[in-house]
C-alpha positions in Angstrom: -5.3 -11.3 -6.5 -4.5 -10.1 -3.1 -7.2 -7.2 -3.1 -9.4 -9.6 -4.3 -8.3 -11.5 -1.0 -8.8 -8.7 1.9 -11.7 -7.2 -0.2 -13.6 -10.8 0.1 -12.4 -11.1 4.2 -12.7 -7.6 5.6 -16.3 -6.3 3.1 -13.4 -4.2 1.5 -13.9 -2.5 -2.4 -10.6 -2.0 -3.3 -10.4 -0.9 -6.7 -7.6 -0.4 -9.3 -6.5 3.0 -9.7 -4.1 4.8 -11.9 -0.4 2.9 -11.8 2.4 5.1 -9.9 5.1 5.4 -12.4 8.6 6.4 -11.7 12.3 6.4 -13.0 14.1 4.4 -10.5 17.7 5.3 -9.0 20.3 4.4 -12.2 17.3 3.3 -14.9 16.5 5.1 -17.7 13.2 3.2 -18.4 10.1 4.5 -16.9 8.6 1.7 -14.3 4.9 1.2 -13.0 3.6 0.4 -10.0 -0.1 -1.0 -9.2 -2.5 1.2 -6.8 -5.4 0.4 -5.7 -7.7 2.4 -3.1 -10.2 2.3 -0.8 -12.5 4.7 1.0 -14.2 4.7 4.0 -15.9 8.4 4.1 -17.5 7.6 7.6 -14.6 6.6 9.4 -12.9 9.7 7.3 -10.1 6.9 5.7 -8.7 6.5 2.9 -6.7 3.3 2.4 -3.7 2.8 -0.7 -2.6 -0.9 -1.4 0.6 -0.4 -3.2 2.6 -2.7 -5.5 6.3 -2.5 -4.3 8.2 -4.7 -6.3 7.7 -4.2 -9.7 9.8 -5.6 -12.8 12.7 -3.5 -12.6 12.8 -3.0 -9.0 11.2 -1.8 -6.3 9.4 1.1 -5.1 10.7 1.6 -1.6 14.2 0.2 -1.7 14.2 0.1 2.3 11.6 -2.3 2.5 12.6 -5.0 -0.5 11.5 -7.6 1.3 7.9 -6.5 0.8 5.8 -7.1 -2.5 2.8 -4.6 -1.3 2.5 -2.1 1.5 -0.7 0.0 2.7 -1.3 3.6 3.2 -3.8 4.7 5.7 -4.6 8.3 5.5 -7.4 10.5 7.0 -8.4 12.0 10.9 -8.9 8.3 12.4 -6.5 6.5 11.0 -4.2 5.9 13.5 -7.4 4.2 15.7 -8.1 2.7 12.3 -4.6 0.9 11.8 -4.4 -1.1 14.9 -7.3 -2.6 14.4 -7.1 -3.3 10.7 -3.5 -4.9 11.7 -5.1 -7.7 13.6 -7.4 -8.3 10.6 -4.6 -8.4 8.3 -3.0 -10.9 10.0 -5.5 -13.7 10.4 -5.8 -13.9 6.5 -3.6 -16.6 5.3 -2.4 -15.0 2.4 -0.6 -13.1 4.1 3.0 -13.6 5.4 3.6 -10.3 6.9 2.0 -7.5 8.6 4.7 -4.8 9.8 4.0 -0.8 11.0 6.4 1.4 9.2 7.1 5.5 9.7 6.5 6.8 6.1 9.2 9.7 7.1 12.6 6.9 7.6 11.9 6.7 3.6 14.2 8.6 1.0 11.2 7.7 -1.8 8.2 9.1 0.4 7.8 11.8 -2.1 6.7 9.4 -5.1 3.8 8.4 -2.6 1.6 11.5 -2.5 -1.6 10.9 -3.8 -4.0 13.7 -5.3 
């Protein structure tokens, strides 16, 4: 419901992709996470919306206190980010819009995407 949120406000197509699926820390049951991606091929970005908190826990443990998080990858995307910051935050349905350094996380390696 929330892509269908920013893709209605910001002319977005996110669309569902394959779920990330992971054994968490001290589970023995495997544990899925939604993706959905976006790409904008002439601003060279490519943008991941990423379920974090799942059933069984959550994704990035350091940042619990977020149900999604975005991924902006590609040439302009730090240009990109600021920008699409400012957008995110005008949209009511959202509480929270936060910059974080993807290399303070333990659990960056079960966010690489082909």
């Amino acid at each position: 419901r929330l892509c269908w949120f920013i893709n209605k406000a910001l002319n977005f197509d996110l669309h569902r992709e394959e779920d990330i699926e992971l054994h968490l820390p001290d589970q023995r049951k495997l544990f899925s996470f939604s993706h959905f991606r976006f790409d904008i091929p002439v601003d060279d970005i490519i943008i991941h919306f990423v379920q974090n908190k799942g059933p069984g826990g959550f994704l990035l443990q350091k940042i619990s206190e977020f149900d999604y998080f975005l991924i902006i990858e590609g040439s302009s995307a730090n240009s990109f980010s600021e920008d699409f910051q400012e957008k995110l935050r005008d949209l009511e349905v959202i509480q929270l819009v936060r910059e974080l350094d993807a290399k303070h996380f333990k659990e960056v390696e079960n966010l690489i995407f082909d």
